[in-house]
C-alpha positions in Angstrom: -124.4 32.5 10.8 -124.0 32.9 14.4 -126.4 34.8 16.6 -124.7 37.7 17.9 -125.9 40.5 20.7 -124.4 44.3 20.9 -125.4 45.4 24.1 -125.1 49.7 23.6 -124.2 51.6 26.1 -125.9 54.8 27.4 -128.9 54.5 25.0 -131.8 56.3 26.1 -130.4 57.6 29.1 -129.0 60.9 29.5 -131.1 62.3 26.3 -129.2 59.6 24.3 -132.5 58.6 22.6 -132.7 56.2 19.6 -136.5 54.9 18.5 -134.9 50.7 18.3 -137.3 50.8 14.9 -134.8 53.6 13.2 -131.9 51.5 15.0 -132.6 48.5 13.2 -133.9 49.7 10.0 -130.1 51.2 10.0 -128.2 48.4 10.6 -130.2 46.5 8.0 -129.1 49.3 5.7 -125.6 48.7 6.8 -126.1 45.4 5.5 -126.9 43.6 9.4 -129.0 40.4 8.7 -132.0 39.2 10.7 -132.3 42.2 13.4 -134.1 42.5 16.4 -134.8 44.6 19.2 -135.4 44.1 22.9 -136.6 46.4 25.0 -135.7 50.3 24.4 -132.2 49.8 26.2 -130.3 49.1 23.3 -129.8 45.6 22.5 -129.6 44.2 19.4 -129.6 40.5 18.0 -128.6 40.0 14.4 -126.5 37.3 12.8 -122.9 37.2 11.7 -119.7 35.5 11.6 -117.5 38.6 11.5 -115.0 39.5 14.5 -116.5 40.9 17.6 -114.5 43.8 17.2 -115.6 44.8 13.8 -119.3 44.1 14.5 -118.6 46.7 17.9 -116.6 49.6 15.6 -119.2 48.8 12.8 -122.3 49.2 15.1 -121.2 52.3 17.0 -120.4 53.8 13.1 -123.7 53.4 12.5 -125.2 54.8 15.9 -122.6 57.5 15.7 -123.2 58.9 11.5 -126.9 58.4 11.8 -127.6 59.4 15.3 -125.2 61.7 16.6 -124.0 59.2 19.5 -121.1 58.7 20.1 -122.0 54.9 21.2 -120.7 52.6 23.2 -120.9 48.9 22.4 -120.1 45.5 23.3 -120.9 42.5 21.0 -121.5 38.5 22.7 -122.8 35.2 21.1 -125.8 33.6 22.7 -123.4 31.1 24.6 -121.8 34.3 26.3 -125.6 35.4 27.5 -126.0 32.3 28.6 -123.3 32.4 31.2 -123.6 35.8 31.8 -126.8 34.3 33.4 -125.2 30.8 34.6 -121.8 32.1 36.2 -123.5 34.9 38.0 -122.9 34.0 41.7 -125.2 36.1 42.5 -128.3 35.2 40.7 -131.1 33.2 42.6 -130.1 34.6 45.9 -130.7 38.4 45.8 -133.8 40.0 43.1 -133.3 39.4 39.4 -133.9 43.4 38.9 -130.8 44.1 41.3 -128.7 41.5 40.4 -126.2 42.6 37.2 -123.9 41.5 34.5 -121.6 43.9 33.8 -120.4 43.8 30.2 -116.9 45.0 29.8 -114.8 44.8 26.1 -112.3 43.4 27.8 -111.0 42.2 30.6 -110.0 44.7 33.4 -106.3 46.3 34.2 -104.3 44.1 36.1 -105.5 45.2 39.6 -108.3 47.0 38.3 -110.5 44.7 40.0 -109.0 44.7 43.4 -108.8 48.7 43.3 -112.5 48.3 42.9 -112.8 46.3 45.7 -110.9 48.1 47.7 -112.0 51.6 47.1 -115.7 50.6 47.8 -115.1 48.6 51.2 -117.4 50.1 54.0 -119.0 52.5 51.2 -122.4 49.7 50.7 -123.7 46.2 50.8 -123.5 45.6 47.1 -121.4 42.4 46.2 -119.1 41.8 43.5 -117.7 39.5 41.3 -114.9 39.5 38.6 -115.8 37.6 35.5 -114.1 36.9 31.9 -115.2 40.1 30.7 -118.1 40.8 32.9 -118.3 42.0 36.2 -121.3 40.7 38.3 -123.1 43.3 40.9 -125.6 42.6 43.6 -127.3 45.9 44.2 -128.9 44.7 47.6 -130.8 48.0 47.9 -131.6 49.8 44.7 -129.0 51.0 42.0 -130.5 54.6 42.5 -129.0 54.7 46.2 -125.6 52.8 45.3 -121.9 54.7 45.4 -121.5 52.0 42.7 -121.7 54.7 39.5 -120.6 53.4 35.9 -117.9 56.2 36.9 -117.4 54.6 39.9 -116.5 51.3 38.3 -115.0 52.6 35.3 -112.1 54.6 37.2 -111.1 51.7 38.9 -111.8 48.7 36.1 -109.8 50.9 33.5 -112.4 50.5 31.1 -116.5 51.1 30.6 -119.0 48.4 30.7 -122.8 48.2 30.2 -125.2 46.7 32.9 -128.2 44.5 32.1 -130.4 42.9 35.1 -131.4 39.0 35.6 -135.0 40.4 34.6 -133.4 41.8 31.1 -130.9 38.9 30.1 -133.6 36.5 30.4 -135.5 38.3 28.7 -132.9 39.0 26.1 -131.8 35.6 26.2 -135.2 33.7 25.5 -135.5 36.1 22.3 -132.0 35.2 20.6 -132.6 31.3 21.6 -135.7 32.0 19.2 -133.1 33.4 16.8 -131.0 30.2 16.9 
């Protein structure tokens, strides 16, 4: 069985909240093997060998009938992490807890990236990089004070993503490599 991560998107945020003990005791119930939490952001380890896809539709079922939330979630393999890590251009120059992987379910619109670029020029210092789909962000300053919104992104992307910081995937990272 491969060991699998579904990043969820806007869980507790925005009055989105899901205790990750009722999260997991659901997906278990939904037939999920070896589950695990890390941290309350929503993101999940378990093991399977089914598509991506039907691990993402089958996880934001369950978030959706049993919680109400109409979720959001991307699904990667521990190698995926890893280089979400790795590839980052930006990590190991600017803090972990600004520096950002963007997950994405797939990769941007043609242009999408370029519009991106193009409609934040002169708006901050962040820095960006296009991955396969991930985008990386340097917040520089603070993600509180950044014109860089999920919004923001989204619009020009052409589809949503979900953030984790250096200090979270390594986190996150270190736990599934225990899963392994």
């Amino acid at each position: 069985m491969t060991t699998r991560l579904a990043l969820l998107g806007s869980i507790n945020i925005g009055g989105n909240r899901i205790k990750m003990a009722d999260l997991r005791e659901q997906l278990e119930a939904d037939g999920f093997e070896r589950v695990a939490t890390v941290a309350a952001s929503g993101n999940v380890i378990f093991s399977s060998d089914d598509s991506e896809a039907d691990l993402a539709t089958r996880i934001a079922t369950v978030i959706e009938r049993d919680f109400g939330i109409a979720g959001f979630v991307v699904v990667r393999t521990l190698a995926e992490v890893r280089s979400a890590i790795e590839d980052n251009p930006f990590h190991g120059e600017g803090s972990d807890k600004m520096v950002h992987t963007i997950f994405l379910p797939r990769q941007p619109d043609e242009g999408g990236f370029e519009a991106l670029l193009q409609a934040h020029r002169d708006r901050g210092a962040e820095r960006l990089a296009l991955g396969d789909r991930v985008l990386y962000l340097d917040y520089v300053h603070g993600v509180g004070v950044s014109d860089l919104t999920g919004r923001f992104i989204e619009k020009r992307l052409g589809c949503r993503g979900t953030a984790r910081n250096m200090t979270s995937l390594k986190r996150i990272l270190a736990k599934m490599e225990e899963f392994a």
